[in-house]
C-alpha positions as CSV (number, residue, x, y, z in Angstrom):
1,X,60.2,70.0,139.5
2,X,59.3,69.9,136.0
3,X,58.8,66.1,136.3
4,X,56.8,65.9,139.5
5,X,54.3,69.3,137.8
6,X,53.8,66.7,134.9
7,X,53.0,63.4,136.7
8,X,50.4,65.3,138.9
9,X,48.7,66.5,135.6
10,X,48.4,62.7,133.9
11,X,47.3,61.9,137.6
12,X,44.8,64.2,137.3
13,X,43.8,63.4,134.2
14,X,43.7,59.7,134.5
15,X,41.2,60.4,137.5
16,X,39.3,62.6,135.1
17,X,38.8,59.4,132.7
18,X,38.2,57.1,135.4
19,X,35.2,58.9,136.7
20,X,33.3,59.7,133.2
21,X,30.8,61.7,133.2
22,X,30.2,63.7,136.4
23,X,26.8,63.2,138.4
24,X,25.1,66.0,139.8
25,X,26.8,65.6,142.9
26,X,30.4,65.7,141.2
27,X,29.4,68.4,139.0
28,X,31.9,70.5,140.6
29,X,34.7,68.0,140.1
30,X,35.7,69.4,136.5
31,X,36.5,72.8,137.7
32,X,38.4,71.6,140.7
33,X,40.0,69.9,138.2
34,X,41.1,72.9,136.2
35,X,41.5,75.0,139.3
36,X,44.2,72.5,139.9
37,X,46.2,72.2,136.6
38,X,45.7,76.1,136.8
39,X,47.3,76.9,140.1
40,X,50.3,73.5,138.8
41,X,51.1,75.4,135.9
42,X,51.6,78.9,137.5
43,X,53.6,77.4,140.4
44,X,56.0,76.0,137.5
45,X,56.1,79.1,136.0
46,X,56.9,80.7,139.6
47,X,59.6,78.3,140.3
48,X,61.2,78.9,136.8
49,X,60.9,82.8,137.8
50,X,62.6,82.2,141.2
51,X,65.1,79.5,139.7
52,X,66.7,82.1,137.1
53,X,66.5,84.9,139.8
54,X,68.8,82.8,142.3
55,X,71.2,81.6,139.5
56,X,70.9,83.9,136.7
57,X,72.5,86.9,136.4
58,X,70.7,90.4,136.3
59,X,71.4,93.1,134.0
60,X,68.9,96.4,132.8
61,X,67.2,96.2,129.7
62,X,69.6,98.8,128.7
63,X,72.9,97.4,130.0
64,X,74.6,95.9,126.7
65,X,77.7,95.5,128.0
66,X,76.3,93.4,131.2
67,X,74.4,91.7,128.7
68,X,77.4,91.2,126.6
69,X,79.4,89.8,129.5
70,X,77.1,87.5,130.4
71,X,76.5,85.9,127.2
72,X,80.2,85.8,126.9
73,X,80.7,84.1,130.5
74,X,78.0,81.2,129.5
75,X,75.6,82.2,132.0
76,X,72.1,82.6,132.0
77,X,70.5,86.6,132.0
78,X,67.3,87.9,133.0
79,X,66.7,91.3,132.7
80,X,65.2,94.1,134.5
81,X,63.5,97.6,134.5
82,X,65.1,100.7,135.7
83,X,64.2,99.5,139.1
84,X,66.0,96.5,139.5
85,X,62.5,94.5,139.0
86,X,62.6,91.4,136.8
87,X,61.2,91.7,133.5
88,X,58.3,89.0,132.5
89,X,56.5,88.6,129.1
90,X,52.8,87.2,129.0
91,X,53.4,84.0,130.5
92,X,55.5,84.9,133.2
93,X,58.4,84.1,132.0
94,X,61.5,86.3,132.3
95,X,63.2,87.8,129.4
96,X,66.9,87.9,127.7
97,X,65.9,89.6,124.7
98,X,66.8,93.8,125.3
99,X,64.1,94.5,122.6
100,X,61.5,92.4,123.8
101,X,62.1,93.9,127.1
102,X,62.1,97.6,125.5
103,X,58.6,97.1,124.2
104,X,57.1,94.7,127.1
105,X,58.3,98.1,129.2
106,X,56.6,100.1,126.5
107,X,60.1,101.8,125.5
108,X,61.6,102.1,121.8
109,X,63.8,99.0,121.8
110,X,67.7,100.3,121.6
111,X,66.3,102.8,124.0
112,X,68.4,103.4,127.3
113,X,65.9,104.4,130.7
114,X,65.2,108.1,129.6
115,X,66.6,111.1,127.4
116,X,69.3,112.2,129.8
117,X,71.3,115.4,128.4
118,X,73.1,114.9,125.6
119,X,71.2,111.8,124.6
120,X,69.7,111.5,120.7
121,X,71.2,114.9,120.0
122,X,72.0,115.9,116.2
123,X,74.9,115.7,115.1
124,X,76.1,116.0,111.4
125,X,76.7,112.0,110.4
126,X,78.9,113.7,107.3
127,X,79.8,110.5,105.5
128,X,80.2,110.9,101.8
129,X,81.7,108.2,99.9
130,X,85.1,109.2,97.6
131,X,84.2,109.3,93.7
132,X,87.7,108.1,92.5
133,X,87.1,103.9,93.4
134,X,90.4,102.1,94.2
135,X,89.2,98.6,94.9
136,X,85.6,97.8,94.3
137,X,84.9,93.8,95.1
138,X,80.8,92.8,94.8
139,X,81.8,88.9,94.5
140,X,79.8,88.9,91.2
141,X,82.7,87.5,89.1
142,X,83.4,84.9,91.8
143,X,81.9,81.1,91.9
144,X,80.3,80.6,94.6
145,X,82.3,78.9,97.6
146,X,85.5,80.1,96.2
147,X,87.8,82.6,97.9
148,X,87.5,85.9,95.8
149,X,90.5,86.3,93.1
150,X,90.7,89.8,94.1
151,X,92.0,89.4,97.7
152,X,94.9,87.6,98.8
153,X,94.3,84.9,101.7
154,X,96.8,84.7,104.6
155,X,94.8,82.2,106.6
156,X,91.8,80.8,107.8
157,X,88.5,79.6,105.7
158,X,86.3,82.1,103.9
159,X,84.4,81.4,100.9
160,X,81.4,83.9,98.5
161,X,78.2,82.8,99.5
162,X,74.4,84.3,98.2
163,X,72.4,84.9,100.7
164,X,68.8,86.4,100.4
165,X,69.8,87.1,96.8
166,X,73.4,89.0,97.5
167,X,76.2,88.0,97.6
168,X,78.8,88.0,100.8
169,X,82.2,86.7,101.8
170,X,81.4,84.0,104.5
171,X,84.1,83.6,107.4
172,X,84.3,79.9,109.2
173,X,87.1,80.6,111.1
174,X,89.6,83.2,112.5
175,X,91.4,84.4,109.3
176,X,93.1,87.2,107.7
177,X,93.1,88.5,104.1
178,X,95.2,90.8,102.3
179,X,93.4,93.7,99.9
180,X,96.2,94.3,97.2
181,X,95.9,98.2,95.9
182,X,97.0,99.7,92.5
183,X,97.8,102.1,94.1
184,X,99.0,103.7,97.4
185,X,96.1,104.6,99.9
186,X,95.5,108.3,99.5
187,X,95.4,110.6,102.5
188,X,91.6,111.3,101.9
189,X,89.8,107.9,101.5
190,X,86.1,106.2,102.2
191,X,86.1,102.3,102.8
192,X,82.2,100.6,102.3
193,X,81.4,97.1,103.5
194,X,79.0,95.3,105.5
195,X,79.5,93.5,108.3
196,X,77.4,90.4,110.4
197,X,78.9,89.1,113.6
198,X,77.0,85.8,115.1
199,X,79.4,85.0,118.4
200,X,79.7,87.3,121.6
201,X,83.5,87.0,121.2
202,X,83.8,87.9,117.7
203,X,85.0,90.8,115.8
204,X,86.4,92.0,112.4
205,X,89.5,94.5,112.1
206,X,91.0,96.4,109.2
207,X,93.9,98.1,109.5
208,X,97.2,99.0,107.3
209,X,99.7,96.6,108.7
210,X,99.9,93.0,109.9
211,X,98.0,93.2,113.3
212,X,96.1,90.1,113.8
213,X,96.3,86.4,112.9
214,X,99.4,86.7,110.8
215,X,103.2,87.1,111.2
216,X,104.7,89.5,111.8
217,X,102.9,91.5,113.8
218,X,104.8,94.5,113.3
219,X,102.1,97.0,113.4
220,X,101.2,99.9,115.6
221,X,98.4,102.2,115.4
222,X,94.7,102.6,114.6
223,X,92.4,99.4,114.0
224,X,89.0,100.4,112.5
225,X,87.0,97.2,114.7
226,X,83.3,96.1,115.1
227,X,82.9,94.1,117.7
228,X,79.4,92.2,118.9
229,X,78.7,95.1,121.0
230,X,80.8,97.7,120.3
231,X,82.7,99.6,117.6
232,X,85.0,102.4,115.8
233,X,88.6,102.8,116.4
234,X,90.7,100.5,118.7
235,X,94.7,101.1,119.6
236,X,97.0,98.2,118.3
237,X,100.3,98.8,120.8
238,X,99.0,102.0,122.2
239,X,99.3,103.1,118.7
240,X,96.6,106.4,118.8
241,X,93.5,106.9,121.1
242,X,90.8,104.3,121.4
243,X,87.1,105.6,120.5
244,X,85.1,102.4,120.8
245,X,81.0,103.1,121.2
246,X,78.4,100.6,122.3
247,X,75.7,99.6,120.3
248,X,73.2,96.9,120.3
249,X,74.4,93.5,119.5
250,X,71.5,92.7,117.0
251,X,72.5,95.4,114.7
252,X,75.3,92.8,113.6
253,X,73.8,89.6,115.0
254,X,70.0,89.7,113.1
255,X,71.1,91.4,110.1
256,X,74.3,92.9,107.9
257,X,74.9,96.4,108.7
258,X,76.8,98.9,106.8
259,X,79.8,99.9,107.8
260,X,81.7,103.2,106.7
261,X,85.1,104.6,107.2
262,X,86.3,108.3,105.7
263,X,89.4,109.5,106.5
264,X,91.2,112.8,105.9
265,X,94.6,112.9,106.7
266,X,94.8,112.1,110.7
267,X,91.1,112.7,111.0
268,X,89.0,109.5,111.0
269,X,85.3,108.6,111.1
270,X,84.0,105.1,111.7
271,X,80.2,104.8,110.7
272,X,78.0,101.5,111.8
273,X,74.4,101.3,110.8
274,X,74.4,104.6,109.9
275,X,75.5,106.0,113.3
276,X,78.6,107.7,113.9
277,X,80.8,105.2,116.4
278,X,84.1,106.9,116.1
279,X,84.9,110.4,115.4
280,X,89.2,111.3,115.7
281,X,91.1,113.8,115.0
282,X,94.2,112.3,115.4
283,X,94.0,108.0,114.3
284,X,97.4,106.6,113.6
285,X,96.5,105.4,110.0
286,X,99.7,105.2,107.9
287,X,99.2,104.9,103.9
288,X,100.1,102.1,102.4
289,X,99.1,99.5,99.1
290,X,97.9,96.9,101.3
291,X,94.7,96.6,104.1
292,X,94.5,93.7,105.8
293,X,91.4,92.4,107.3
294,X,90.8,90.3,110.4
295,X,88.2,88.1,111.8
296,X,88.0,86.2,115.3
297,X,85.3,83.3,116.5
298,X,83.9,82.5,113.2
299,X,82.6,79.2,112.5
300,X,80.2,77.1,110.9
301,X,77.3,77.7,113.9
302,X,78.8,81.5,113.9
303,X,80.0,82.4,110.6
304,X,81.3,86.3,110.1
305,X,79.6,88.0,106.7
306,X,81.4,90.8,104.9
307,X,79.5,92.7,102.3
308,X,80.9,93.9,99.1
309,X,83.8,96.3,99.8
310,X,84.8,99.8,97.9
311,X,87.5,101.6,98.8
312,X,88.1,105.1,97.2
313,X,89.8,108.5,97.0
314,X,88.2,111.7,98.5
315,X,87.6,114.7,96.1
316,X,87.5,117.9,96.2
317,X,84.1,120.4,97.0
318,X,81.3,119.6,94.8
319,X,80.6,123.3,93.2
320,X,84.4,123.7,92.9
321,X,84.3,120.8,91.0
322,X,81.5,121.6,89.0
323,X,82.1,124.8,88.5
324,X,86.1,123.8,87.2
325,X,84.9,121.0,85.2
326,X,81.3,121.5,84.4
327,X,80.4,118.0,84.8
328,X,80.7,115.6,87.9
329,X,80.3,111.7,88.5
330,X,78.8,111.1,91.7
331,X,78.8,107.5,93.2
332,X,77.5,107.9,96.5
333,X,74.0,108.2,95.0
334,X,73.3,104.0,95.2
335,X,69.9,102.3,94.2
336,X,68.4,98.9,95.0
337,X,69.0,96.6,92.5
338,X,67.3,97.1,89.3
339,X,65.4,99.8,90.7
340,X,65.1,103.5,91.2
341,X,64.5,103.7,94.6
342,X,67.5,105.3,96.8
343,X,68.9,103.6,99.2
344,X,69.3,105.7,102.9
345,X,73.0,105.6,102.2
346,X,72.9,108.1,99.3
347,X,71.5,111.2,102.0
348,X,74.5,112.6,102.5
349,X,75.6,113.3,98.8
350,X,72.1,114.0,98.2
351,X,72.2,117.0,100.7
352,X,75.9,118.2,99.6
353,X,74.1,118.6,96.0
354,X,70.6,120.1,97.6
355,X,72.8,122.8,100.0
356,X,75.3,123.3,97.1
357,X,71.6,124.3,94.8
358,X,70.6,126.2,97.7
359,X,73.3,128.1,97.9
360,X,73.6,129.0,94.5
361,X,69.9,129.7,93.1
362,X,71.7,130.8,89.6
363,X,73.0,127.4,89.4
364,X,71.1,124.7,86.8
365,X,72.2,121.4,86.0
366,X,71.6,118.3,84.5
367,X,71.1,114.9,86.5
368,X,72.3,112.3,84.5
369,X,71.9,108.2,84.8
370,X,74.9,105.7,83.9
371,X,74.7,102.0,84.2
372,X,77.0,99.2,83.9
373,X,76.9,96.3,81.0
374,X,74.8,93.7,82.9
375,X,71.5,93.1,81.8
376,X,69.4,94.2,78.2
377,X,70.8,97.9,76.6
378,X,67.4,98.8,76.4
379,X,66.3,98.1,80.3
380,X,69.8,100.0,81.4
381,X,69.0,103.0,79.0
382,X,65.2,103.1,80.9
383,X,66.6,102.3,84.4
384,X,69.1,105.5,84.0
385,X,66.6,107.7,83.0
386,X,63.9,106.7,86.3
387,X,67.3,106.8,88.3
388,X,67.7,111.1,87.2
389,X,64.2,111.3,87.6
390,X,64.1,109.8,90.6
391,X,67.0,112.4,91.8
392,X,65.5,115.2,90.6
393,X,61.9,114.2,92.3
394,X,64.4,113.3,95.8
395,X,65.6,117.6,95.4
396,X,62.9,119.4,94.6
397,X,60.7,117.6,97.6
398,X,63.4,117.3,100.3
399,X,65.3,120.9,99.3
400,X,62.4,122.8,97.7
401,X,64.7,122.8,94.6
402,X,62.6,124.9,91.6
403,X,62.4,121.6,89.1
404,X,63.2,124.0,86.3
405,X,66.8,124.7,87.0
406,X,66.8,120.6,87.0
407,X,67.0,118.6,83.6
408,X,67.6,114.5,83.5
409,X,68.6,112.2,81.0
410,X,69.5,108.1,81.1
411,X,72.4,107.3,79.0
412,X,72.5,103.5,80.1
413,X,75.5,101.9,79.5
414,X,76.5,103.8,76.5
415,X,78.8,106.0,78.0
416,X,81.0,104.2,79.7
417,X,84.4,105.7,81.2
418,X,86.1,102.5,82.5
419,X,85.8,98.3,81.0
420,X,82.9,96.3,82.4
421,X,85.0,93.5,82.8
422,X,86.4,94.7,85.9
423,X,84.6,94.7,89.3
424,X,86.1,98.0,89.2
425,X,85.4,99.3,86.3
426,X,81.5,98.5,86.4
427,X,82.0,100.4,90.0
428,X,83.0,103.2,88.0
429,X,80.2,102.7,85.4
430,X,77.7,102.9,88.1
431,X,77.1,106.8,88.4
432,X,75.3,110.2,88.4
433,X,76.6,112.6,86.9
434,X,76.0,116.6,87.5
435,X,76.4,118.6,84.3
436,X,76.5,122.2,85.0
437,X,74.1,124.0,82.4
């Protein structure tokens, strides 16, 4: 069809040429001409409509998991309004893209077809990284396309890439690796990573025991997963309930979202993108000195990324601790690189430490900034002190926090309580501290 649309247009063409200039009796002829390539071109792009609505498959805009499916299936989608009608962009053409279709529809892409109950209701997303770091693996001591020295592999072919100026652990096939601990995992931990998924197929898992892509298989229980569509907690042998929520695929396909785990004893919470995906009270999560971490359909075409990964004990409540100790390192407070801007991940300790000034209006501390050894003394030592400030300035606006109970000071890397030449140890480096006053 596409074939016979474009020989009529040369034909037309050619006929155009041929007869040069128009006389005043052919002065019509060029818009007949036009008319025609006009009304070519829109039965094309009628036929391409009709083609994809007799062979393609139809899902709503909304419908991940139809999308999902399809994509899986190798078959062509087109997708549709709440009505079942076929959704077409400017030209006519119909779309596969669930954003696209969001906005073309004039609805917030992610959106489903209308606030139903229960639907974009608060909830507290609680997720405060541990202060006591286990394991903390950025890559920056690795070369790049080596396997990192601080994970064991089992199989498979990963390697450190930078990418857009950070660093990741690239996956090119399915694979397994092994994350060695010093130490037994407590029963109150947080896990941090990141985590990019190209193919409709693939996933990463990490759970306590040999699960996936290695022998033996001997375990049974929880599996924190993220799938292309999908995450949270998945059931190895039936081992504890499955709590698995959709979300949309380009949150791992266009980009690297975070991804957080806490854990108190039994209770687990899975975090993707900032969104709470699995929330149970009763995960099958033995301790142990090992995680082992899974990937499935990575390649070259669709490699798997994995951002730096912290692992750390819980702690105890923040004005006990204060209060006990008079002084507290915080490292959920995180800051882009060389900056003092604070990254979205750093809300929730920054509202344990608003709600804990709040609550105690007699209670005046200093904010202080820590750094690692990288980089000029003198650049950490100003860096630290915008860092307080910028703490500080992030209270008093967001918790009406009187700035006089609130003193800063930048220390740079002066003060440091572990070695810098440690992935680790920098890790620990990297804080803010609360001194009680």
């Amino acid at each position: 069809m596409r074939d016979a649309v474009r020989l009529t247009l040369l034909a037309l063409l050619a006929a155009a040429i041929w007869l040069g200039a128009p006389s005043n009796a052919d002065a019509q002829f060029p818009k007949k001409l036009k008319d025609r390539v006009k009304q070519a071109a829109e039965n094309e792009t009628l036929n391409q409509v009709d083609r994809m609505i007799r062979n393609g498959v139809a899902c709503a805009f909304h419908d991940l998991a139809c999308i999902q499916k399809a994509h899986e299936s190798g078959e062509d989608v087109y997708l549709t309004d709440e009505d079942g009608k076929p959704v077409v962009d400017e030209d006519g053409h119909t779309v596969d893209d669930p954003d696209k279709a969001a906005r073309i529809l004039g609805k917030e892409p992610g959106a489903g077809p209308g606030a139903l109950p229960g639907q974009n209701a608060q909830t507290n997303l609680d997720f405060e990284a541990g202060e006591s770091t286990i394991v903390g693996a950025d890559y920056a001591e690795d070369n790049l396309g080596d396997f990192p020295r601080r994970f064991d592999l089992i199989s498979g072919s990963f390697d450190v890439i930078d990418w857009e100026g950070r660093r990741y652990l690239r996956a090119l096939s399915n694979g397994v690796f092994a994350i060695v601990l010093p130490e037994e995992l407590p029963e109150k931990f947080t896990l941090e990573t990141a985590v990019s998924i190209q193919h409709g197929n693939g996933w990463v898992a990490i759970t306590p025991g040999r699960a996936y892509n290695t022998r033996p298989r001997d375990f049974r229980g929880s599996a924190v997963m993220v799938r292309f569509a999908k995450a949270g907690l998945d059931a190895i042998r039936n081992g504890g309930p499955v709590a698995m929520t959709q979300h949309d695929h380009d949150i791992v396909r266009t980009r690297v979202a975070p991804l957080q785990v806490m854990a108190d004893g039994d209770h687990m919470k899975v975090y993707l993108d900032h969104h709470r995906v699995a929330n149970v009270p009763n995960a099958v999560f033995p301790r142990s000195d090992t995680l082992f971490v899974a990937v499935s359909s990575a390649s070259e075409d669709y490699p798997i990324l994995l951002g730096p990964i912290r692992i750390a004990g819980g702690g105890a409540d923040l004005y006990h601790r204060l209060a006990r100790e008079g002084r507290v390192a915080t490292r959920g407070i995180l800051f882009d690189v060389n900056s003092d801007a604070i990254k979205i991940e750093s809300a929730p300790t920054l509202e344990e430490i608003g709600t804990m000034l709040q609550d105690h209006p007699d209670l005046r501390i200093s904010i202080e900034g820590h750094t690692d050894s990288d980089g000029e003394e003198a650049f950490n030592r100003e860096l630290s002190e915008r860092r307080a400030a910028s703490v500080k300035r992030y209270l008093v606006e967001t918790y009406e926090i009187d700035p006089s109970r609130l003193e800063t000071a930048g220390f740079g890397e002066s003060r440091p309580v572990a070695s810098n030449d440690t992935p680790e140890g920098k890790q620990k480096n990297r804080r803010v501290e609360l001194v009680r006053l």
